[in-house]
N, C-alpha and C positions, 0 to 999 in steps of 0.2 A: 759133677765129677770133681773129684778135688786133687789138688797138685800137690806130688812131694814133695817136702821140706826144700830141697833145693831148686826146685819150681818156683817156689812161693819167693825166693828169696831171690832169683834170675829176674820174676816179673816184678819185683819191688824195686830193684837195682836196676833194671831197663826205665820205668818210670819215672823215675829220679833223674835218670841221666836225659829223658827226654824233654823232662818241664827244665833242667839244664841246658839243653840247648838253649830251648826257644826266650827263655831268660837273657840271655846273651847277643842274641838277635834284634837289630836293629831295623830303622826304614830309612831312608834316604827320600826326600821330596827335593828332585833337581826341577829348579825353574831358569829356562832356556830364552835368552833373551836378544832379538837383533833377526828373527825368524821373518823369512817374507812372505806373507801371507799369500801361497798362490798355488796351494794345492798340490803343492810335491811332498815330500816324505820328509820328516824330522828326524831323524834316529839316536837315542842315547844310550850306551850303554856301560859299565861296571868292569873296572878292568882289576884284577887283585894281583898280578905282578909284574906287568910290562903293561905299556902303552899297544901294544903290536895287537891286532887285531883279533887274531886266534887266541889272545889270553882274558881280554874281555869276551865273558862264557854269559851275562846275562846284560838283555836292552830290551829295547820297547820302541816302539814306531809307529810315529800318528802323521796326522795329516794337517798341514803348513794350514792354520787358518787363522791365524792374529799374528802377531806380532809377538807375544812372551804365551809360553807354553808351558804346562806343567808334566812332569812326572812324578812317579811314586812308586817306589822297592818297597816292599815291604820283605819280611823275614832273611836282611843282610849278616851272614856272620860277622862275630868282632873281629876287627884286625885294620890293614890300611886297603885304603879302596881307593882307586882314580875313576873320576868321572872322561869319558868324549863321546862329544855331539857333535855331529853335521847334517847339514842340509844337504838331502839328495837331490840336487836339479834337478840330473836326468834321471832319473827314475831307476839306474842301474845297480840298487843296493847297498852298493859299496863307495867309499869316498874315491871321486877323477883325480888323478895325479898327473903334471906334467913327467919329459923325460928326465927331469933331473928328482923326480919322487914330489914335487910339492903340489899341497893341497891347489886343486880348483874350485872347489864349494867352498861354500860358507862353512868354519870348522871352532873347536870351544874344546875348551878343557877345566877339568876343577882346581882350584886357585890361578886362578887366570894363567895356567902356563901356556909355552909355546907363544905367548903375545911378542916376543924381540928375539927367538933363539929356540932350536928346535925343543919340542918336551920333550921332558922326562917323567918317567914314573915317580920319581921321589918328589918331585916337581908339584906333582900334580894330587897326588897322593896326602889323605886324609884318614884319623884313627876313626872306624865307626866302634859305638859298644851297644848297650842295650836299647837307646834311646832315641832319640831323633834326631838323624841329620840335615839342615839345609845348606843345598848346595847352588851357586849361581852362576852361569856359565853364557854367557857372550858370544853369538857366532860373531867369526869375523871373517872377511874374502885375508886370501893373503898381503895383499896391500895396503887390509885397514890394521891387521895384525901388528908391524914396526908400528905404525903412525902413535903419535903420542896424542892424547885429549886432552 
């Protein structure tokens, strides 16, 4: 069966626009480092406009068994992207906060933010584009976070 002229020209223009995309699209290999090997959950995930949990839309979740950990996005759009990791102790998914909101786990961000002063997105925030990004991220408890090395 063959398509009319303006068929032909809809699925040439969809085409283009798709090998477009995926041109543009990036990976991100985040290696997770200060992890304690003891069988709890690792969680990292991509935040693309807030730090705040509901705007990181993709992560990944492995299991605490060394000490540095790897991950890997593949097909990231271009733009700016913030990496956070934490350690789930207990096992409840989401990062323990005391009543004043601060972290309990061991927690990380991309360009070491949040180490002396709460994050930021802009902070934390990285341009990905076609190509490959590495990213390196440091859990810390919140009292190794001020400490200086």
């Amino acid at each position: 069966m063959s398509l009319p002229p303006y068929g032909r020209t809809l699925a040439l223009v969809s085409g283009i626009l798709l090998q477009a995309a995926a041109a543009f699209a990036g990976q991100i290999n985040v290696t997770v480092t200060g992890v304690t090997p003891n069988g709890t959950g690792v969680l990292v995930a991509l935040c693309d406009t807030s730090l705040d949990p509901s705007m990181c839309n993709r992560g990944d979740r492995k299991t605490a068994s060394a000490t540095t950990m790897r991950f890997t996005f593949d097909n990231v759009p271009a733009g700016k992207i913030a990496v956070a990791a934490f350690q789930d102790l207990d096992g409840s998914g989401s990062i323990e906060r005391t009543n004043l909101g601060l972290p309990r786990e061991p927690f990380g961000f991309s360009n070491d933010a949040g180490r002396s002063r709460r994050p930021t997105f802009e902070a934390a925030a990285f341009n990905v584009g076609s190509g490959l990004s590495n990213v390196s991220i440091r859990l810390r408890t919140l009292s190794q976070a001020g400490a200086q090395e």
